[in-house]
C-alpha positions in Angstrom: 66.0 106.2 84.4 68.0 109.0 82.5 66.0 110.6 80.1 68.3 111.5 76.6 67.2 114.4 74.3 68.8 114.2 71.0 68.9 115.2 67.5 71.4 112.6 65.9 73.5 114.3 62.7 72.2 111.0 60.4 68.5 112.4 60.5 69.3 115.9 59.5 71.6 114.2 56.5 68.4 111.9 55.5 66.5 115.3 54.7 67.0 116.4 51.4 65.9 119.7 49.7 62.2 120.3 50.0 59.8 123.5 51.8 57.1 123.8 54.1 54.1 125.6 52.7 51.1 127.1 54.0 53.3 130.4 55.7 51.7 133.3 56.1 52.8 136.2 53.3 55.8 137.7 53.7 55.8 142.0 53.4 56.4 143.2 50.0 60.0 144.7 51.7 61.5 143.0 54.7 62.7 145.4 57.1 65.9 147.3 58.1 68.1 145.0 60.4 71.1 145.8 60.5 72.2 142.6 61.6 70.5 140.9 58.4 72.0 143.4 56.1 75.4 142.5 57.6 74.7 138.7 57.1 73.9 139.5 53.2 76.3 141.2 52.5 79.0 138.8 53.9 77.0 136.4 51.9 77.2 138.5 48.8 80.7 138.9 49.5 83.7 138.3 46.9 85.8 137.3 49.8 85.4 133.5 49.8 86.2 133.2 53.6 83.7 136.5 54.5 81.1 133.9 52.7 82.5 130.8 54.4 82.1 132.7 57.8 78.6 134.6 57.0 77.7 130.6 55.9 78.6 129.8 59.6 76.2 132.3 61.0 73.4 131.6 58.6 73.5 128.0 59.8 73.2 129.3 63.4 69.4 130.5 62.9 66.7 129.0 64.5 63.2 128.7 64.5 63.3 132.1 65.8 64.2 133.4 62.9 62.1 131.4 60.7 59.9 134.9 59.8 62.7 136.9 59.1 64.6 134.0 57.3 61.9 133.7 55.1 61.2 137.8 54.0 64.9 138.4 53.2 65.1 135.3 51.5 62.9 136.4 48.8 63.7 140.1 49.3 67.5 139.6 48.4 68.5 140.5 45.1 72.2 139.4 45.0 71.8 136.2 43.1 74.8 134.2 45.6 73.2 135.6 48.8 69.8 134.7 48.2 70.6 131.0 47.0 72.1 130.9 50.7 69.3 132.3 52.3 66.6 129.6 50.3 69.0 126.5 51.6 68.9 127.6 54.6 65.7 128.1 55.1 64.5 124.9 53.0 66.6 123.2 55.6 65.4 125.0 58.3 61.7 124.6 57.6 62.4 120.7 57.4 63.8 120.4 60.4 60.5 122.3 61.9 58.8 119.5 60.3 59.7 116.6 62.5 61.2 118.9 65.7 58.5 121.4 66.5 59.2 124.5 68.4 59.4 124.8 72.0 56.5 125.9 74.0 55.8 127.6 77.4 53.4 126.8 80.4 53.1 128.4 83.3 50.5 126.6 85.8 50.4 126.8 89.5 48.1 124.7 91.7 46.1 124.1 88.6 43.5 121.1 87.5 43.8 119.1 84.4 41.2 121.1 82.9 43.9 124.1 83.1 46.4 121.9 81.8 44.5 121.3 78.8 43.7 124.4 78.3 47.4 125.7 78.4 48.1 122.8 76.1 45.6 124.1 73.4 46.9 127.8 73.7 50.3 126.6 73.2 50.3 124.0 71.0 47.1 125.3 68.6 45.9 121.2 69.2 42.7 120.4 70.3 43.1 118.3 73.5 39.6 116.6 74.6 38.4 116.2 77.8 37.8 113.4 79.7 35.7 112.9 83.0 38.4 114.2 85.1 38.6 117.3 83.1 35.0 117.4 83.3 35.0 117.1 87.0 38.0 119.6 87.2 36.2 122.2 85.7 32.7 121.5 87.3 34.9 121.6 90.8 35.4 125.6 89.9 31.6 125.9 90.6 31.9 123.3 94.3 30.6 120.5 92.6 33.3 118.0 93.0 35.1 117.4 96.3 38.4 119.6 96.5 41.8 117.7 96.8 42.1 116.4 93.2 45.2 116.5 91.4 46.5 119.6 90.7 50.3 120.7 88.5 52.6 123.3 89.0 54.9 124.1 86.3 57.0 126.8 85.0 58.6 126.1 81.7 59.8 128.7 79.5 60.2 127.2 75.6 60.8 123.5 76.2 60.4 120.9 73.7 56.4 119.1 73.8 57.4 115.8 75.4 60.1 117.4 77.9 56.8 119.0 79.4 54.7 116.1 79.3 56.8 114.2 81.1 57.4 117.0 83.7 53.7 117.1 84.5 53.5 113.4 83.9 55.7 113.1 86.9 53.7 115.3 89.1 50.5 113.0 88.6 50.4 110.0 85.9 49.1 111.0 82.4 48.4 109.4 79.5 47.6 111.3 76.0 45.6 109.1 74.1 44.0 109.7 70.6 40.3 110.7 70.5 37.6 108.1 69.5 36.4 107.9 65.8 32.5 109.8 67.8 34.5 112.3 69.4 35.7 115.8 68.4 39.1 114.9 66.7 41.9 115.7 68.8 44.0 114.2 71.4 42.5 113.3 75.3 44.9 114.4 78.2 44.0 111.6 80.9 45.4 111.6 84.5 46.3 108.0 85.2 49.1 106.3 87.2 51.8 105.7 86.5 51.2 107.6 83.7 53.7 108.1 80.6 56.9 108.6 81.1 59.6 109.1 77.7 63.0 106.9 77.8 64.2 108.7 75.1 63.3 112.2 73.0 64.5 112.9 69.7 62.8 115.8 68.1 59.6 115.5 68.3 58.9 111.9 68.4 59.3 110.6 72.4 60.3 106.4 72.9 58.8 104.7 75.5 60.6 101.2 77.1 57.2 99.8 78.5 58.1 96.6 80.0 60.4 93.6 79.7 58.3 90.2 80.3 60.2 86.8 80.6 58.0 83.6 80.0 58.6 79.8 80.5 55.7 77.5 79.4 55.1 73.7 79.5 53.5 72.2 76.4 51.6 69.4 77.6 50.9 68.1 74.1 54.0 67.4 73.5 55.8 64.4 74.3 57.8 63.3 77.5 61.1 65.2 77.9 60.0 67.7 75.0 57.1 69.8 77.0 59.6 72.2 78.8 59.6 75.0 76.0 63.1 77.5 75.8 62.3 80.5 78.1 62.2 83.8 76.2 61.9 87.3 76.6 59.1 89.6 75.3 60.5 93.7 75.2 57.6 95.9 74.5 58.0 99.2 73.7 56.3 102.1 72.4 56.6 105.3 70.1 54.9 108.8 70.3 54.9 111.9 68.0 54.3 115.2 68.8 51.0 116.4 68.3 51.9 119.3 66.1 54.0 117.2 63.7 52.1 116.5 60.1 52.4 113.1 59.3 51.4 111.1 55.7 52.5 107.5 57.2 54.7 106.2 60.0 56.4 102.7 60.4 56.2 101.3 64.1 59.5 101.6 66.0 61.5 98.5 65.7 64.9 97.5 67.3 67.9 96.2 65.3 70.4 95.7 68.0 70.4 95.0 71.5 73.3 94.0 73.4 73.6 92.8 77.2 76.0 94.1 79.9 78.1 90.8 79.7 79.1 91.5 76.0 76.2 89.1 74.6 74.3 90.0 71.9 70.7 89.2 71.9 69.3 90.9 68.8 71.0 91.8 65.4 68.6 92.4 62.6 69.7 94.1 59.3 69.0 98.6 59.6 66.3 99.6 58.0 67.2 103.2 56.4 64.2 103.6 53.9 60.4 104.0 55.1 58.9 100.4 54.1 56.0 101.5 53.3 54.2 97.6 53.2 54.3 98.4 57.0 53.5 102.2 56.8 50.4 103.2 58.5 48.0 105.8 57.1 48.6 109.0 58.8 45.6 109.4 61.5 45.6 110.1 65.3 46.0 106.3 66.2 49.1 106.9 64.0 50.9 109.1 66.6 50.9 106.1 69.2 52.8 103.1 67.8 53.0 100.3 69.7 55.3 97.0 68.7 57.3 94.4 70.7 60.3 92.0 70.0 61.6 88.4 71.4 65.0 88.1 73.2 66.5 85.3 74.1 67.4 84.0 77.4 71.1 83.1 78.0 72.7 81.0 80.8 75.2 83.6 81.1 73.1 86.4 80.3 73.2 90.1 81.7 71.6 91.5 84.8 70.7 94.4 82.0 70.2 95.8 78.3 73.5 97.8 77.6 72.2 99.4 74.5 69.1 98.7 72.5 69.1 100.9 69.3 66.0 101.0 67.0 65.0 103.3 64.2 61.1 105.0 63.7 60.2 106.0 59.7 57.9 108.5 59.0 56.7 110.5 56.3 56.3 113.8 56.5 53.4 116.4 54.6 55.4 119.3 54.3 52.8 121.0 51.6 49.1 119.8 51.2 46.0 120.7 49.0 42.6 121.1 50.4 39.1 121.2 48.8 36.0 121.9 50.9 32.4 121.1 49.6 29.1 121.9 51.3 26.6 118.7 51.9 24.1 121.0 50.3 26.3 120.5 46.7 27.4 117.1 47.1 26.9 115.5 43.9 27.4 111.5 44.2 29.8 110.1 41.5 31.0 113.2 40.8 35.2 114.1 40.2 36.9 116.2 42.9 40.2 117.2 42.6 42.7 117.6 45.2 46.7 117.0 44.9 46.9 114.9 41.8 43.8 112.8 43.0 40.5 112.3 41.6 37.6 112.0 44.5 34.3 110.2 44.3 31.8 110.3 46.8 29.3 107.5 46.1 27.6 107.7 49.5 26.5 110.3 51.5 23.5 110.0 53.6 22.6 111.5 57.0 19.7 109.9 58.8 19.2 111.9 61.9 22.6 111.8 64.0 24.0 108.8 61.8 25.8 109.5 59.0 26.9 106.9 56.2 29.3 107.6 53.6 31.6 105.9 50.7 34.5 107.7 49.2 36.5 106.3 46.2 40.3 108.2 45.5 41.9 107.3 42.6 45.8 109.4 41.7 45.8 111.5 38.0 48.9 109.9 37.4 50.5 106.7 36.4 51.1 104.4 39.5 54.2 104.2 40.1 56.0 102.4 42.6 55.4 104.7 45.7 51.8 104.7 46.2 50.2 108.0 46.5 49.3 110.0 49.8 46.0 109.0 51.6 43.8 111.7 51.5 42.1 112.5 54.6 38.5 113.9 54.7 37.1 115.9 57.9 33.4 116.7 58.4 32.9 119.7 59.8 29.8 121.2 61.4 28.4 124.9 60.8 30.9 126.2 62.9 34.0 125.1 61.4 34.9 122.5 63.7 35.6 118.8 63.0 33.1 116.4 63.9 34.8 113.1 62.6 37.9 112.8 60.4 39.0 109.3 58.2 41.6 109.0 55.3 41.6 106.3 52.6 44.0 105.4 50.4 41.4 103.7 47.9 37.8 102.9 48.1 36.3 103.0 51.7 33.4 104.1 53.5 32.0 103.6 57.1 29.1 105.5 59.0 29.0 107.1 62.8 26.7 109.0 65.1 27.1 112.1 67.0 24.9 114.9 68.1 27.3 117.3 66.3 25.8 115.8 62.9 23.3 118.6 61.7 23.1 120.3 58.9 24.9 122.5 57.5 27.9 120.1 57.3 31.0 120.9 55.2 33.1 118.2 54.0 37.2 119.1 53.4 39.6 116.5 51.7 43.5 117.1 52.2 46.2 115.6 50.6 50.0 116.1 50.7 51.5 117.6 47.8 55.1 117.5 49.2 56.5 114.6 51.3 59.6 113.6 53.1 60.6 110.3 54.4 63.0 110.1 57.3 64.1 107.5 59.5 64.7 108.7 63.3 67.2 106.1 65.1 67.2 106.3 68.6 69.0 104.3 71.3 67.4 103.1 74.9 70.2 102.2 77.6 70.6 100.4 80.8 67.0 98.7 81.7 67.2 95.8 83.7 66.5 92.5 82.6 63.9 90.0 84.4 
C-alpha cells in the first residue's frame, strides 16, 4: 500500500494568527547576516515589487530558521519590515504546532532498547520500556539469548511517523500510551505486524486497520425476515506525533467513500469546526484514536474503496501557564491560580505508595459557549520526574499506587492560555474490499 505524505493548503488556511510561547530568549541584538539584512531591507523597501519578491523569500523559511526568524523579528526597527517578519513567524510557529520538525536516527544492528533511546534523544519524549526493552538491555550483560530483533536505520531529518514506519517494517511495532502506574510517556513495543501509517499529514499518521464484512441470521425473528442485510464494518485508526501539544482531539471520521465502480457508499455532511461534544481531553490515550464506520454492501459493488476521505480536529496549546506546589504546602480548599482558572484541591492524602486525591477547577470568567481548557496536573517525585499525570475539566479525583510515591512530591497544574483548532482532512485510497 502506497504511503502519501501531505500537507493539504486547506489546513494551513484554517490557522489564523496566533504564537507559540515558551521560546527561549532571544539576544538583545541579532547578529550580522548578511543574507537577513538583504531580506529586511527588500522588506523595508519603497519598491512595491522589491517587497512583493522579499515577501516570496520570507515565505520560503523553515523551521530552520525559526531562531533567527524570531531575533530579527523583534530586532527590526523599520515599522513595514518587522510586521512581515511577526506574520511570518506567527505562521511559521503554527505550522510547528501540528507538523513537528524532522528528526535523525542513525542505528545499526541495534535492540529496541537503542531504539528507544535514539527516540528520547531525538524527540525530548520519554519512551517507556517494556519487557523486550528490558531483555534488550539486560542481553548487553549475556543474560538473554542473542538473535532478537535488531534495526538498522540511517535517516537524516525525516518527519516522526516516516521513521516509525521505516523501523516498523524491519520488525512490527506498536507505540502505545503508558498506563495511568507507569512513568508518563509513551511504550515502544515490538509486535507483529506492527503499525504501519496509510496516510501522513503533518504530524498526525492515519491508519486503515481492517475492513470486516458481516451477515447474520436473527433467529427471533420471523420466517423469511431472519436473513439480516449484510454490511460492512471499516475500522480505522488515528495517531499524533508525540511532540505535538494537544488541548482536545475529535476521533477521525470519514465523510465520503466511493467504490471503484462509481458507487457511493458513504456521504455524510464535512465537519470543518472541532465539535467539541466529541472532543476528548488532551492526555496520552488522546494521541491514539480509534473509531469505525458501516458500509453498505451492493450487488454491484466494487472489488475496492476508490477514495475514502475523512477529516481529524484537534486543538492545539500553543501557550500554557504552569503553577507548581510542594505536598509539604498543600493547603486543602485553598485557590490556585493558573490560566484564568481557579484550583481547589480538596483531597490529598498519601498512605504509603497509594495516593488519593480530589481536585475541583472552576474558569475566572463568565462561561461562555466554548468551554475552558482542561487543566492537567503532573505529580512529580524529588527528582523532577512525573510519576502520574490526569487533567479535569471540572471536579474529579481518583487515587493510584507506585513505588515512585515518596515524599517530597511536587504537584504542577498546566493549562493552555492560547489555543487553535484545526481540522486535518486526509484521504485513504485503493484498499480492497471483502
Amino acid at each position: 500500500m502506497a504511503l502519501k505524505r501531505s500537507l493539504p493548503s486547506a489546513l494551513l488556511l484554517a490557522l489564523a494568527s496566533a504564537a507559540l510561547a515558551q521560546s527561549p530568549a532571544p539576544p538583545a541584538t541579532a547578529p550580522a547576516d548578511p543574507r537577513w539584512q538583504s531580506l529586511i531591507a527588500r522588506l523595508a523597501s519603497d519598491s512595491f515589487a522589491d517587497r512583493q519578491a522579499a515577501q516570496k523569500d520570507l515565505d520560503a523559511l523553515t523551521w530552520r530558521d525559526h531562531d533567527l526568524l524570531k531575533q530579527f523579528a523583534e530586532s527590526t526597527v523599520d515599522p513595514e519590515a518587522k510586521s512581515r517578519l511577526a506574520a511570518r513567524l506567527v505562521s511559521l510557529e503554527e505550522r510547528m504546532a501540528y507538523d513537528p520538525p524532522p528528526i535523525s536516527l542513525d542505528l545499526k544492528d541495534a535492540p529496541l532498547a537503542d531504539v528507544v533511546a535514539a527516540l528520547e534523544k531525538a524527540t525530548g519524549e520519554k519512551f517507556n520500556d517494556t519487557l523486550a526493552v528490558a531483555l534488550n538491555r539486560a542481553g548487553r550483560a549475556g543474560n538473554i539469548r542473542p538473535g532478537g530483533p535488531t534495526f538498522t536505520l540511517s535517516a537524516k531529518e525525516q518527519p516522526f511517523w516516516e521513521i516509525f514506519r521505516d523501523l516498523s517494517d524491519q520488525h512490527g511495532l506498536v507505540l502505545q500510551p503508558s498506563g495511568p502506574t507507569s512513568r508518563p510517556g509513551f511504550r515502544l513495543a515490538q509486535q507483529e505486524p506492527g503499525l504501519h501509517p496509510t496516510q501522513i499529514v503533518g504530524g498526525v499518521a492515519i491508519f486503515a486497520n481492517s475492513i470486516t464484512r458481516t451477515a447474520s441470521i436473527n433467529l427471533q425473528n420471523r420466517p423469511g425476515q431472519q436473513v439480516q442485510t449484510p454490511t460492512l464494518t471499516f475500522a480505522f485508526s488515528a495517531m499524533v506525533d508525540p511532540r505535538i501539544k494537544l488541548v482536545t482531539a475529535q476521533p477521525p471520521r470519514f465523510f465520503n467513500v466511493v467504490d471503484d465502480a462509481g458507487n457511493t457508499l458513504l456521504d455524510l455532511p464535512v465537519t470543518s469546526e472541532l465539535d467539541r461534544r466529541a472532543a476528548l481531553s488532551a492526555s496520552l490515550l488522546t494521541r491514539f484514536m480509534n473509531n469505525s464506520v458501516s458500509l453498505p454492501v451492493l450487488e454491484k459493488g466494487g472489488k475496492k474503496i476508490a477514495s475514502a476521505k475523512g477529516a481529524i480536529a484537534l486543538t492545539l496549546q500553543l501557550a500554557s501557564d504552569s503553577i507548581a506546589i510542594a505536598d509539604a504546602d498543600i493547603k486543602l480548599n485553598e485557590p490556585l491560580t493558573v490560566g484564568g482558572q481557579t484550583i481547589l484541591i480538596t483531597e490529598f492524602t498519601l498512605v504509603g505508595t497509594q495516593l488519593r486525591y480530589r481536585i475541583s477547577v472552576k474558569p475566572n470568567q463568565v462561561p461562555s459557549a466554548s468551554p475552558p481548557p482542561p487543566v492537567s496536573m503532573a505529580i512529580l517525585d524529588a527528582t523532577g520526574q512525573e510519576v502520574h499525570t490526569v487533567t479535569f475539566t471540572g471536579s474529579g479525583g481518583g487515587s493510584f499506587s507506585s513505588s515512585a510515591l515518596k515524599p517530597p512530591l511536587k504537584l504542577q497544574f498546566t493549562a493552555a492560555t492560547k489555543t487553535k483548532d484545526i481540522v486535518i482532512p486526509f484521504e485513504l485510497k485503493d484498499l480492497p474490499l471483502p
